[in-house]
PDB file of N, CA, C, O and CB in Angstrom:
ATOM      1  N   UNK A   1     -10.673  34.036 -35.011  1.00  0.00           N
ATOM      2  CA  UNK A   1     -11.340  34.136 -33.741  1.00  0.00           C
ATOM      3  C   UNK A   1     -11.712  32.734 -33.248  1.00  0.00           C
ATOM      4  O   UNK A   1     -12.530  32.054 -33.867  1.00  0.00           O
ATOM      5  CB  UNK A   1     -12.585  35.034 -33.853  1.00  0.00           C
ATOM      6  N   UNK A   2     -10.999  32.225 -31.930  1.00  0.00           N
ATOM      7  CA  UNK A   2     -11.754  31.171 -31.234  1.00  0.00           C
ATOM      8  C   UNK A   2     -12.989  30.994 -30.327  1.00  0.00           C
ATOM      9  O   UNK A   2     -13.482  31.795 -29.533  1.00  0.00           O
ATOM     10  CB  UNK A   2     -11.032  30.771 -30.647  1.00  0.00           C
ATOM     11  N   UNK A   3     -13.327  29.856 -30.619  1.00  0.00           N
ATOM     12  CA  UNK A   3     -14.994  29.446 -29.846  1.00  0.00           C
ATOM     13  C   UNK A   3     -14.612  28.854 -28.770  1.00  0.00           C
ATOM     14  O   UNK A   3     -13.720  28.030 -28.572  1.00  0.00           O
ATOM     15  CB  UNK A   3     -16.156  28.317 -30.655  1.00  0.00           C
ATOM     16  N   UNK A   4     -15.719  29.574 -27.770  1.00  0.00           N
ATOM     17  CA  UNK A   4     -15.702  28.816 -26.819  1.00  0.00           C
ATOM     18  C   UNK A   4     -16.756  27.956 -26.393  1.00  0.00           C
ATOM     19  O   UNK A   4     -17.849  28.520 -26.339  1.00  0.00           O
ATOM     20  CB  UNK A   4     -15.411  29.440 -26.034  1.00  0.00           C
ATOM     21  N   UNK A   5     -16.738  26.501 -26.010  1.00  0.00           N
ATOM     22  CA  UNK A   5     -17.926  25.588 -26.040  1.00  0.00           C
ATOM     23  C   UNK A   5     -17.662  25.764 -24.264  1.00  0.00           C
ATOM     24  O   UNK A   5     -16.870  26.261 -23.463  1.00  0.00           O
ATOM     25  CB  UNK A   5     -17.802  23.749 -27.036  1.00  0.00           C
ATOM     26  N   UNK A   6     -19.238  24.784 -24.343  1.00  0.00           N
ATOM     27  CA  UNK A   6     -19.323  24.436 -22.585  1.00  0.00           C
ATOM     28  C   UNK A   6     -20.060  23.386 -23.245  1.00  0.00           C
ATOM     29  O   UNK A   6     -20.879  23.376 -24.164  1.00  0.00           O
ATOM     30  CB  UNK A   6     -20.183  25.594 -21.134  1.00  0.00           C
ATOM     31  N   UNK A   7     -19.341  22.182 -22.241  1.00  0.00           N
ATOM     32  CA  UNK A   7     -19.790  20.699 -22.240  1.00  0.00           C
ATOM     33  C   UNK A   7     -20.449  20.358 -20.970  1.00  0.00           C
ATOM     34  O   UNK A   7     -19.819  19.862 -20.036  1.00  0.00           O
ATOM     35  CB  UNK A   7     -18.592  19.709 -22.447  1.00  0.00           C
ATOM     36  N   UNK A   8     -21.422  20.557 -20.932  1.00  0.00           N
ATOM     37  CA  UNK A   8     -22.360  19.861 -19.819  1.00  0.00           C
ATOM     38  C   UNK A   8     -23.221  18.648 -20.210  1.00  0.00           C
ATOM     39  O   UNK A   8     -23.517  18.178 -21.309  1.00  0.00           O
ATOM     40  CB  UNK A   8     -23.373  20.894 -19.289  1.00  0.00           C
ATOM     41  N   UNK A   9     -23.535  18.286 -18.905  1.00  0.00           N
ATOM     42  CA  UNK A   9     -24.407  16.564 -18.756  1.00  0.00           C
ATOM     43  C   UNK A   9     -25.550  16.651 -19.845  1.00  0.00           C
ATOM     44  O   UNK A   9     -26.077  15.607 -20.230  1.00  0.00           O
ATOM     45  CB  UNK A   9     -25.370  16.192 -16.893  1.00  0.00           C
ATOM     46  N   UNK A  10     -25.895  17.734 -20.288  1.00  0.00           N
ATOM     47  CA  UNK A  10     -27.267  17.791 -20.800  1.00  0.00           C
ATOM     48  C   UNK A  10     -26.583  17.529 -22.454  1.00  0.00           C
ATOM     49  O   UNK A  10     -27.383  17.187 -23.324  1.00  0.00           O
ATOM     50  CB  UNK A  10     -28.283  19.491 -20.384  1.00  0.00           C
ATOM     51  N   UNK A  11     -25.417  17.666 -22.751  1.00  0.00           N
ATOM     52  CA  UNK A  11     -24.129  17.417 -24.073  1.00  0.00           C
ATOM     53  C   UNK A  11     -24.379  16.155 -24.476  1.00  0.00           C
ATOM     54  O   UNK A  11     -24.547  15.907 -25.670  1.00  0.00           O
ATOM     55  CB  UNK A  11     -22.348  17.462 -23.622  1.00  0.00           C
ATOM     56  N   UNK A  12     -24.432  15.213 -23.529  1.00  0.00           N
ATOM     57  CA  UNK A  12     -24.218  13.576 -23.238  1.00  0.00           C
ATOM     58  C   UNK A  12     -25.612  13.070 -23.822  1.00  0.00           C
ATOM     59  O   UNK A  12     -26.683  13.559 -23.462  1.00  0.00           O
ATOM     60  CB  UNK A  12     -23.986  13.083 -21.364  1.00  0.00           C
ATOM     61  N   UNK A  13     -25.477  11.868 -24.919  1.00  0.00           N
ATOM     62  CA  UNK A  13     -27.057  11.502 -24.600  1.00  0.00           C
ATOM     63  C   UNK A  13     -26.536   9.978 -23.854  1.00  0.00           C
ATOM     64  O   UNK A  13     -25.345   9.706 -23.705  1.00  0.00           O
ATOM     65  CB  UNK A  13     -28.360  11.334 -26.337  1.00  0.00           C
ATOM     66  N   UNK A  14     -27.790   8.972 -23.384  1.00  0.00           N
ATOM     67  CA  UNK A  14     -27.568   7.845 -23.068  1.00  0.00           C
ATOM     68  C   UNK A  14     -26.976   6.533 -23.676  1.00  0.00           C
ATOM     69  O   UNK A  14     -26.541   5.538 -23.095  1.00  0.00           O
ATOM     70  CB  UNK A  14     -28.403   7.727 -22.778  1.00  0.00           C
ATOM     71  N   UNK A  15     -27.096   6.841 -25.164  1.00  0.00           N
ATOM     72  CA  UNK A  15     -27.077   6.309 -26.123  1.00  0.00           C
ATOM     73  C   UNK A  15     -25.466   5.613 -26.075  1.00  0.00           C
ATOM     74  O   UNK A  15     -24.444   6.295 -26.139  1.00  0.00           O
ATOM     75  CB  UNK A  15     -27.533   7.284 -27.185  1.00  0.00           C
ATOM     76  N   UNK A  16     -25.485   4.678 -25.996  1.00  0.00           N
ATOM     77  CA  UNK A  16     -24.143   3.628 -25.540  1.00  0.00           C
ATOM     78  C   UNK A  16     -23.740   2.951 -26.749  1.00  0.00           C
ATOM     79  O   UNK A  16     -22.958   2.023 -26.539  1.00  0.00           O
ATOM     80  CB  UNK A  16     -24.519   2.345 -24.344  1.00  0.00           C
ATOM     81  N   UNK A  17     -24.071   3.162 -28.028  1.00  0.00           N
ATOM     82  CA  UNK A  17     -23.545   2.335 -29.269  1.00  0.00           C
ATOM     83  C   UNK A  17     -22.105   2.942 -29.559  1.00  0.00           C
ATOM     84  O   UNK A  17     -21.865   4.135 -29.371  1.00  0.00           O
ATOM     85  CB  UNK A  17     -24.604   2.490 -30.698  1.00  0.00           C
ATOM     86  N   UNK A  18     -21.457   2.317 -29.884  1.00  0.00           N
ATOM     87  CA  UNK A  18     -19.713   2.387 -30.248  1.00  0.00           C
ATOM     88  C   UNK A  18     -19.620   3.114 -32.074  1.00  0.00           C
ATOM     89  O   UNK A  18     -19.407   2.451 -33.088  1.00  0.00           O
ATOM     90  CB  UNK A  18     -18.854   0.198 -30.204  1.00  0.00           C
ATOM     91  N   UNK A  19     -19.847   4.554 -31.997  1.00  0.00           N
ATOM     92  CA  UNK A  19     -19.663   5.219 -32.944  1.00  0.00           C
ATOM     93  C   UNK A  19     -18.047   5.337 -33.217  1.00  0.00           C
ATOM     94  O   UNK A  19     -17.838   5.358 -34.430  1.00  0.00           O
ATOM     95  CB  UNK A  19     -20.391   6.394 -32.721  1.00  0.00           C
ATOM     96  N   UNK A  20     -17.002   5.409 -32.538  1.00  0.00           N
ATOM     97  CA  UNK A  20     -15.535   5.505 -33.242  1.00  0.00           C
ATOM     98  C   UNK A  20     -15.360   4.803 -33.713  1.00  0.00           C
ATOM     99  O   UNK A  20     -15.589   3.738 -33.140  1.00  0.00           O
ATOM    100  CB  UNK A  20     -14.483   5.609 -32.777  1.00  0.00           C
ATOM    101  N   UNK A  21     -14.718   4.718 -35.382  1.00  0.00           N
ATOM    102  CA  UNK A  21     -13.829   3.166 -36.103  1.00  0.00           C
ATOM    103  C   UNK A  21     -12.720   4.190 -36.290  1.00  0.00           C
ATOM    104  O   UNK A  21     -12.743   5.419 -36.344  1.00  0.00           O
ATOM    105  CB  UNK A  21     -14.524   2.100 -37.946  1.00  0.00           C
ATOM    106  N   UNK A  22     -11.763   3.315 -36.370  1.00  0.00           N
ATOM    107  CA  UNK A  22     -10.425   3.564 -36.737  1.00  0.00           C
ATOM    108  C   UNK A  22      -9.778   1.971 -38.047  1.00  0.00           C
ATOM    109  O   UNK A  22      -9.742   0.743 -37.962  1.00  0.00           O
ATOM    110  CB  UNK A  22      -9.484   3.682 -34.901  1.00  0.00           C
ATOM    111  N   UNK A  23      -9.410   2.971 -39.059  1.00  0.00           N
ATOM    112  CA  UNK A  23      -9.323   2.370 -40.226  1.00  0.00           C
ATOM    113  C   UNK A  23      -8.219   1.126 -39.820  1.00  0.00           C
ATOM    114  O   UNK A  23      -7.412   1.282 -38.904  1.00  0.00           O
ATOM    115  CB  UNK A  23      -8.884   3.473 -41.432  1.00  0.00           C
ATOM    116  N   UNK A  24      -8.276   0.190 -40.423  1.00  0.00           N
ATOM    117  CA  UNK A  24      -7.193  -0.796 -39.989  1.00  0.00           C
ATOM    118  C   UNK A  24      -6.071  -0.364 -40.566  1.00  0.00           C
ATOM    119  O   UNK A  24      -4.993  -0.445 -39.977  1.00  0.00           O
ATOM    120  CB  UNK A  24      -7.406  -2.238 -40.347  1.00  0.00           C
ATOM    121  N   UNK A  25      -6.204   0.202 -41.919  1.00  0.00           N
ATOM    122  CA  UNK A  25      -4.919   0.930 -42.706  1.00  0.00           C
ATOM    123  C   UNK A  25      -4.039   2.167 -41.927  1.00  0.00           C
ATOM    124  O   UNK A  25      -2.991   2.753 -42.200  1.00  0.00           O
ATOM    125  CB  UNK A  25      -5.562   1.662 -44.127  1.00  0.00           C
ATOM    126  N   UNK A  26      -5.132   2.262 -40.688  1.00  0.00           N
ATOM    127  CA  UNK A  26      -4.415   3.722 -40.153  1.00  0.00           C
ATOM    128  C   UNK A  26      -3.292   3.709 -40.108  1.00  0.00           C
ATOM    129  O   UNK A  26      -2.959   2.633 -40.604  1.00  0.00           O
ATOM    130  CB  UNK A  26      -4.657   4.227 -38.912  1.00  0.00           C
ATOM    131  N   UNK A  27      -2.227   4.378 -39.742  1.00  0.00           N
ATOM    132  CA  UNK A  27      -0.326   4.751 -39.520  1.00  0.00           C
ATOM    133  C   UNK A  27      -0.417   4.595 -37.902  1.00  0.00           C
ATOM    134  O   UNK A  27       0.536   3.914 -37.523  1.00  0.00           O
ATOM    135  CB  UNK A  27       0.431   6.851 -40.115  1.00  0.00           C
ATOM    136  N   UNK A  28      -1.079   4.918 -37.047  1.00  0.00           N
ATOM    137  CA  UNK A  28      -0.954   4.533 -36.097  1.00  0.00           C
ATOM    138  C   UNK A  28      -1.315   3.084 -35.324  1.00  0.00           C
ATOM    139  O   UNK A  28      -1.242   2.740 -34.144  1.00  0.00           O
ATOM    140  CB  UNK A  28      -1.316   5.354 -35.789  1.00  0.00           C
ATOM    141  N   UNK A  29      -1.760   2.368 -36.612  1.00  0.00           N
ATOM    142  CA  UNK A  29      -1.515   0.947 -36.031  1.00  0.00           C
ATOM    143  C   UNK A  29       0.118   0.566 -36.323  1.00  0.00           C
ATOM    144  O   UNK A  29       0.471   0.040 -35.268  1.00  0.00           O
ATOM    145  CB  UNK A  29      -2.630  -0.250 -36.841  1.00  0.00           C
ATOM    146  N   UNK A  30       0.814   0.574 -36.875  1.00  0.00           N
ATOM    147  CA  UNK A  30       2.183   0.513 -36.960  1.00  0.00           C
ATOM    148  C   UNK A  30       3.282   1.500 -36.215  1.00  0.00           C
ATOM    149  O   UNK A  30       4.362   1.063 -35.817  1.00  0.00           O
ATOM    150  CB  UNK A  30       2.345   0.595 -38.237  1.00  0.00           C
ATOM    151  N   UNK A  31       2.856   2.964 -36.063  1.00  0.00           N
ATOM    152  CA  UNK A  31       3.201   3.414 -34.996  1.00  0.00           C
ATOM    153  C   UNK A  31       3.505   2.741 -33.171  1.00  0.00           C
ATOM    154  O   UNK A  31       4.553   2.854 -32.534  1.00  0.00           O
ATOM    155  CB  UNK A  31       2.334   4.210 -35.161  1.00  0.00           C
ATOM    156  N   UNK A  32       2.405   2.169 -32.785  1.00  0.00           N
ATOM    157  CA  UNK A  32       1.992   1.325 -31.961  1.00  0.00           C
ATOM    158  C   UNK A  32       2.552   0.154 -31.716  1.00  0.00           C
ATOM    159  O   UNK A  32       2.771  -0.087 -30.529  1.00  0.00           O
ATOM    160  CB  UNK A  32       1.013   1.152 -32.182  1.00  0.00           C
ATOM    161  N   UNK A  33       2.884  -0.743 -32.598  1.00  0.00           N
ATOM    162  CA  UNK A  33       4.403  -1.460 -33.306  1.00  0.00           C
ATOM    163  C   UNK A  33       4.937  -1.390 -32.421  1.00  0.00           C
ATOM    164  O   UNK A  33       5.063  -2.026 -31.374  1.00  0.00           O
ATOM    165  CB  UNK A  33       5.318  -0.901 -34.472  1.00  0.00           C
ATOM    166  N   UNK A  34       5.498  -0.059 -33.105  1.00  0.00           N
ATOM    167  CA  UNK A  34       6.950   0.316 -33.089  1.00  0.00           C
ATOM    168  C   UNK A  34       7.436   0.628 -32.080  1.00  0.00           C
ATOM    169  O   UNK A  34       8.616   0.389 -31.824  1.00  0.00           O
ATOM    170  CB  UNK A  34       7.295   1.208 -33.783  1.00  0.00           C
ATOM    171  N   UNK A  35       6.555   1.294 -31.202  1.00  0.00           N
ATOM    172  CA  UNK A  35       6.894   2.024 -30.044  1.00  0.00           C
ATOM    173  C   UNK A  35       6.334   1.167 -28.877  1.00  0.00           C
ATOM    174  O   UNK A  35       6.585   1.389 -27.693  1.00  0.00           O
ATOM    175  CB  UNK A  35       6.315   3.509 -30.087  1.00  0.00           C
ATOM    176  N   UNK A  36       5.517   0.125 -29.359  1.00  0.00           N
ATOM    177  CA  UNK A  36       5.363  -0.843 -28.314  1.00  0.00           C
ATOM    178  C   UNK A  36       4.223  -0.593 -27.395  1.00  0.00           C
ATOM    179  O   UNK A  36       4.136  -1.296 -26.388  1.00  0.00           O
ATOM    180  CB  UNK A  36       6.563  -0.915 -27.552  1.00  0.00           C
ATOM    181  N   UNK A  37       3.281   0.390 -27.645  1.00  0.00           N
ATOM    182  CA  UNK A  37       2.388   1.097 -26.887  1.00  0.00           C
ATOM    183  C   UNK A  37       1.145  -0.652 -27.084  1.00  0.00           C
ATOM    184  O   UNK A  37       1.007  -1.500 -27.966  1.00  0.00           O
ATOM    185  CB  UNK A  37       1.862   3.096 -27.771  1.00  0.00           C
ATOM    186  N   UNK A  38       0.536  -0.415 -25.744  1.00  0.00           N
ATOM    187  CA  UNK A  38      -0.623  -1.112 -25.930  1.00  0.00           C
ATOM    188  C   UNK A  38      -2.315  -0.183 -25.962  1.00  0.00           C
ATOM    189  O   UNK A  38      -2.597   1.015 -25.934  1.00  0.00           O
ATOM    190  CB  UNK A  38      -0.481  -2.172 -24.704  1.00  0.00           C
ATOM    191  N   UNK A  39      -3.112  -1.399 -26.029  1.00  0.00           N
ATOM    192  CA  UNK A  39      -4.484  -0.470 -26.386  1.00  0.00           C
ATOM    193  C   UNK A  39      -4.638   0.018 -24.610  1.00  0.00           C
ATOM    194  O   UNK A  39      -4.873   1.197 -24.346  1.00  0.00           O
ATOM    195  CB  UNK A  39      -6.244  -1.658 -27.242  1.00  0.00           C
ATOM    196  N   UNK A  40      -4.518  -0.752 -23.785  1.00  0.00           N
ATOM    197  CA  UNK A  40      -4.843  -0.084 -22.568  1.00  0.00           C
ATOM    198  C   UNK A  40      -3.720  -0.063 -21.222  1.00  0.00           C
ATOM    199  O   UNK A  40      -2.726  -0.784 -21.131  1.00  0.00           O
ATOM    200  CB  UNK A  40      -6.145  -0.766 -22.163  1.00  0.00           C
ATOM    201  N   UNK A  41      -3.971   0.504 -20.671  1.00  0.00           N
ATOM    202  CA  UNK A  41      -3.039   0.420 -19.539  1.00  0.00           C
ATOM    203  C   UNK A  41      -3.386  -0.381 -18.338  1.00  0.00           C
ATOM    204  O   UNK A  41      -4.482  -0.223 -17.801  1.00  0.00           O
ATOM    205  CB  UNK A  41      -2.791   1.687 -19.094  1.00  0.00           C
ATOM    206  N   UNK A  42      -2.523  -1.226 -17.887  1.00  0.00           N
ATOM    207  CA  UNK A  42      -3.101  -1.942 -17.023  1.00  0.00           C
ATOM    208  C   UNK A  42      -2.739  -2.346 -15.532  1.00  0.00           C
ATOM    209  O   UNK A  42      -1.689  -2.932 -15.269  1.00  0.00           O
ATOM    210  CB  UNK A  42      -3.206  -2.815 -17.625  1.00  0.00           C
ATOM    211  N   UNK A  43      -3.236  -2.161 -15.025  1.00  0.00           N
ATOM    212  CA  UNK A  43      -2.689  -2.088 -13.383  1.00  0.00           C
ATOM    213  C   UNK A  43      -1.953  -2.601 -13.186  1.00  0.00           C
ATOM    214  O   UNK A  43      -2.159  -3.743 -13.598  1.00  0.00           O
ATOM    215  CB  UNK A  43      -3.275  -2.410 -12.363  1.00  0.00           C
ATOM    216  N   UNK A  44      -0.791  -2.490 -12.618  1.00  0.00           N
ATOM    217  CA  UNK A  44       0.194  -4.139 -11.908  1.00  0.00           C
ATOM    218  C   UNK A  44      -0.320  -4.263 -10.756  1.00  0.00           C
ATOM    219  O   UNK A  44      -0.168  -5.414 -10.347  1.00  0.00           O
ATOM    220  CB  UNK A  44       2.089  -4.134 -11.563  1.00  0.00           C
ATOM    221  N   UNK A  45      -1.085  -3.330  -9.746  1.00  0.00           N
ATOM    222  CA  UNK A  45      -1.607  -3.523  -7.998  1.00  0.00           C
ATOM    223  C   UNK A  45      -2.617  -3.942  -8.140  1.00  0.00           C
ATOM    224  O   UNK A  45      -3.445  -3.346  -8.829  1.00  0.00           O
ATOM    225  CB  UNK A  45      -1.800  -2.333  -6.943  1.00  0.00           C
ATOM    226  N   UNK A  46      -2.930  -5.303  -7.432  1.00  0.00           N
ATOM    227  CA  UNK A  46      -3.860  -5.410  -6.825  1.00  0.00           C
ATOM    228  C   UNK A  46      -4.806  -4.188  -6.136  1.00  0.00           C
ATOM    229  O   UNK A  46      -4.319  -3.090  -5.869  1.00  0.00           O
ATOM    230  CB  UNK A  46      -3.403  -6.170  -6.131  1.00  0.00           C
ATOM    231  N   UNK A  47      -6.192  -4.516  -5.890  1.00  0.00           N
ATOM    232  CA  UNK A  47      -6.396  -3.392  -4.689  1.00  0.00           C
ATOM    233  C   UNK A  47      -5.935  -3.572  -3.527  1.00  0.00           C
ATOM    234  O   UNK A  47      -5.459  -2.590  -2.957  1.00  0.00           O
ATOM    235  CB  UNK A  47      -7.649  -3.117  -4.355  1.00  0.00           C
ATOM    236  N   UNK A  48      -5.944  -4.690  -2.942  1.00  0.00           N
ATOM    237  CA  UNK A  48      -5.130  -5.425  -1.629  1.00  0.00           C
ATOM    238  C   UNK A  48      -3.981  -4.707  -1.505  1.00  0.00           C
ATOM    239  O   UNK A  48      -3.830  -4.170  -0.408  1.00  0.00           O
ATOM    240  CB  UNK A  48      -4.686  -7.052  -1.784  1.00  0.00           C
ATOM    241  N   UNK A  49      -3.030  -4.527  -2.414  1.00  0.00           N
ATOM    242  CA  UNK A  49      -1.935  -4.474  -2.434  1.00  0.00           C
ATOM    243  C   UNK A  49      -2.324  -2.975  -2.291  1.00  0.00           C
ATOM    244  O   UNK A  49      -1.234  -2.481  -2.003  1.00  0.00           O
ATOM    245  CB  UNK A  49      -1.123  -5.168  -3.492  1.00  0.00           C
ATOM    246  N   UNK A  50      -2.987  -2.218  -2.311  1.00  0.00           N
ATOM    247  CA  UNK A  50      -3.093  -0.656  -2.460  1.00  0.00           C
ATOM    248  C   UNK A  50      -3.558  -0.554  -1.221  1.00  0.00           C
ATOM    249  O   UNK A  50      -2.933   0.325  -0.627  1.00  0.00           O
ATOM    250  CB  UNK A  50      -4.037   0.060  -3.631  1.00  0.00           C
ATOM    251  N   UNK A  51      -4.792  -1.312  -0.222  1.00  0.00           N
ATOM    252  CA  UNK A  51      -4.908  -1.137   0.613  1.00  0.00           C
ATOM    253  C   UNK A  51      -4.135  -1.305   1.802  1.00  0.00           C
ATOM    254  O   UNK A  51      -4.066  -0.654   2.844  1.00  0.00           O
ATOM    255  CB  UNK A  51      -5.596  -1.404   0.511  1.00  0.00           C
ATOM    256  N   UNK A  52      -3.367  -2.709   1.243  1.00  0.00           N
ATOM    257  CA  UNK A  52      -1.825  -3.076   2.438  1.00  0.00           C
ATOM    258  C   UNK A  52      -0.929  -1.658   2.422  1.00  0.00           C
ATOM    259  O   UNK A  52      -0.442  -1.134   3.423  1.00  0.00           O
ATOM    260  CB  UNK A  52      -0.449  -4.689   1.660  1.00  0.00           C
ATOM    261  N   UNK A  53      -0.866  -1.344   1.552  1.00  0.00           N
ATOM    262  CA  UNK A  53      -0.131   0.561   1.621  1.00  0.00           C
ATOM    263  C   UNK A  53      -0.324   1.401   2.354  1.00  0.00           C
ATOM    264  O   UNK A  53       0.485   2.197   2.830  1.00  0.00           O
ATOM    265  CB  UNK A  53      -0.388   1.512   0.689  1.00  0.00           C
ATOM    266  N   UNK A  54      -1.981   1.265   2.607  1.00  0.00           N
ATOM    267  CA  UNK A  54      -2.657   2.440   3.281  1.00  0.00           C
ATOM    268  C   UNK A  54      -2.635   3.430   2.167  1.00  0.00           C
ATOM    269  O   UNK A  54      -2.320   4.561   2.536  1.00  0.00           O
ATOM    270  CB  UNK A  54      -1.902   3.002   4.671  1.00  0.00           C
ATOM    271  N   UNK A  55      -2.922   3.272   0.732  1.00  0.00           N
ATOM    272  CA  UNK A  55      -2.939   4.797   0.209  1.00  0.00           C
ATOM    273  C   UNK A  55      -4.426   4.562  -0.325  1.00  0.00           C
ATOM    274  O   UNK A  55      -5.074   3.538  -0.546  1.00  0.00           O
ATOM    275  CB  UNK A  55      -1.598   5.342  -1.124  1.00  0.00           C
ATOM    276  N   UNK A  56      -4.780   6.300  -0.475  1.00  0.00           N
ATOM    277  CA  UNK A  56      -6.265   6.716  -0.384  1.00  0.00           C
ATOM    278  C   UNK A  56      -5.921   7.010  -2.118  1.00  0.00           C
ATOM    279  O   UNK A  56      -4.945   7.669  -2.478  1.00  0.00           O
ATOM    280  CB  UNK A  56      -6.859   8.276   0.943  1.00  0.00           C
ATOM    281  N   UNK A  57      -7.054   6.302  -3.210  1.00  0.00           N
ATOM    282  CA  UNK A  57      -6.989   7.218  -4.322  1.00  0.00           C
ATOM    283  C   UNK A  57      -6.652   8.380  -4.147  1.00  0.00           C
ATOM    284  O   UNK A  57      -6.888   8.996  -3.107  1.00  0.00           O
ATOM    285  CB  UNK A  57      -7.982   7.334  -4.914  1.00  0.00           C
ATOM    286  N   UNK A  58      -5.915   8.954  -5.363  1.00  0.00           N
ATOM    287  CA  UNK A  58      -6.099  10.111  -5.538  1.00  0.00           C
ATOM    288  C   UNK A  58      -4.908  10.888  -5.167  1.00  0.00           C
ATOM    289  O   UNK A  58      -4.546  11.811  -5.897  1.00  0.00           O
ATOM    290  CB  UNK A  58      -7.175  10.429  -4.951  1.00  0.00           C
ATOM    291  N   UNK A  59      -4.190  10.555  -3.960  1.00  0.00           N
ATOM    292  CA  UNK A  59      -2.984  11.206  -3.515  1.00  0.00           C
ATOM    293  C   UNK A  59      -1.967  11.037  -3.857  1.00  0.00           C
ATOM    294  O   UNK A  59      -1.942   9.953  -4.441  1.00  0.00           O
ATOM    295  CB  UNK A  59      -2.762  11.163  -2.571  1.00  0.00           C
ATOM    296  N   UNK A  60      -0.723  11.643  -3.843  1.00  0.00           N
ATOM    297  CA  UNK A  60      -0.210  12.240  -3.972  1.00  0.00           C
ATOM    298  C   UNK A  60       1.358  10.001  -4.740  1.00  0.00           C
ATOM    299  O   UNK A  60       2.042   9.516  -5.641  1.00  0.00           O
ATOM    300  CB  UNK A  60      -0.330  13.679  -2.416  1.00  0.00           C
ATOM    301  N   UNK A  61       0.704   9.769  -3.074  1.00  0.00           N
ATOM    302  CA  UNK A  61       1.507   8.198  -3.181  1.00  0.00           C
ATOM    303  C   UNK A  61       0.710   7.561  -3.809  1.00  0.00           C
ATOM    304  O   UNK A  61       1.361   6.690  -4.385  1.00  0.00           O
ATOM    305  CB  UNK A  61       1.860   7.307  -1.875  1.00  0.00           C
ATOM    306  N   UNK A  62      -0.623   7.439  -4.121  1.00  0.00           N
ATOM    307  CA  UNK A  62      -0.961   6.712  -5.059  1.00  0.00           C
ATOM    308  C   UNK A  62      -0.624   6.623  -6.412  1.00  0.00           C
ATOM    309  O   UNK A  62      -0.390   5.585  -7.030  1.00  0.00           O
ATOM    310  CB  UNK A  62      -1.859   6.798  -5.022  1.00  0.00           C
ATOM    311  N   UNK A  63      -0.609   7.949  -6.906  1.00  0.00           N
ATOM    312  CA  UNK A  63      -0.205   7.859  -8.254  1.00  0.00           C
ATOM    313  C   UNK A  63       1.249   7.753  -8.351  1.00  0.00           C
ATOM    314  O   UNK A  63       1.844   7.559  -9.411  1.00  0.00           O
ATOM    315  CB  UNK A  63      -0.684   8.985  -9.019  1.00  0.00           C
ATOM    316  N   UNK A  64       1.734   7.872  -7.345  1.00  0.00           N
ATOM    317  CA  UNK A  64       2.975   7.474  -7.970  1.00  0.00           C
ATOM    318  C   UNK A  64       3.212   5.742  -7.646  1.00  0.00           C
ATOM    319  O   UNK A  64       3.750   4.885  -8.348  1.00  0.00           O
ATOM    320  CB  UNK A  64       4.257   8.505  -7.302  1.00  0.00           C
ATOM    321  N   UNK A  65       2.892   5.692  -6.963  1.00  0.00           N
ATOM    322  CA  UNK A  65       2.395   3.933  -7.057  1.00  0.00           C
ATOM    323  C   UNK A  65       1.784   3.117  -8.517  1.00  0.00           C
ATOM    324  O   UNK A  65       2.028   2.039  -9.058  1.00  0.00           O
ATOM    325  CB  UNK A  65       0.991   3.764  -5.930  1.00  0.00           C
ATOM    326  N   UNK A  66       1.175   3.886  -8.705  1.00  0.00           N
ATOM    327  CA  UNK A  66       0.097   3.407 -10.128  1.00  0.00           C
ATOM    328  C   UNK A  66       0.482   3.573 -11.440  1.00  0.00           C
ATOM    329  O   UNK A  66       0.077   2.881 -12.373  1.00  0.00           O
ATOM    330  CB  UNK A  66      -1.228   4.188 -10.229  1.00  0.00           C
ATOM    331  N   UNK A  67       1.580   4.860 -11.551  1.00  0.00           N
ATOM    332  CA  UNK A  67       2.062   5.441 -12.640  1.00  0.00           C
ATOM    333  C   UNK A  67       3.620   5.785 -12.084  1.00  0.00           C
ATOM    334  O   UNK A  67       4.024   6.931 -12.280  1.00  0.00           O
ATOM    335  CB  UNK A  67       1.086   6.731 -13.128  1.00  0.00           C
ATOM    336  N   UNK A  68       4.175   5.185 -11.654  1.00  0.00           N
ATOM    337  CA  UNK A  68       6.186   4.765 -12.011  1.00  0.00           C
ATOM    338  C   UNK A  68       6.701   6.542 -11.510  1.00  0.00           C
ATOM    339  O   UNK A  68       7.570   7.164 -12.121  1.00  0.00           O
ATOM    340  CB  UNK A  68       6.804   4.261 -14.691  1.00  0.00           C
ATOM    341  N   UNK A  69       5.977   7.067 -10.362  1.00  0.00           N
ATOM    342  CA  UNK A  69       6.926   8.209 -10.435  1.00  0.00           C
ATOM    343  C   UNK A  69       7.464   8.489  -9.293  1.00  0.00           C
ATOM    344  O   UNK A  69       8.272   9.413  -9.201  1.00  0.00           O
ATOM    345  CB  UNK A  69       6.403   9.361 -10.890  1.00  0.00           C
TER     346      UNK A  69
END
């Protein structure tokens, strides 16, 4: 039998200290390697360059602007 949670604001505390480690031994640091993935993704647009477009976050041409589709 599955649970069902509800995540609300009241879930969250304020508390901003950096609880995730990830082992240096992990397999997915060599995974990462391999496949060439980085830790973050990073814009190639300017915002200028988003506003010279005329595109509004969120639509339809933005993301495909932002993400290659």
């Amino acid at each position: 039998m599955t649970r069902e949670y509800r995540i609300r604001s009241e879930s969250y505390s304020e508390d901003t200290t950096d609880d995730c480690y990830l082992d240096p031994d992990d397999p997915i640091h060599e995974i990462k390697k391999q496949t060439g993935l980085k830790d973050r993704v990073v814009n190639k647009f300017t915002p200028q360059e988003i506003s010279d477009q005329g595109l509004e976050p969120g639509t339809t041409k933005w993301f495909q602007m932002m993400f290659g589709r």
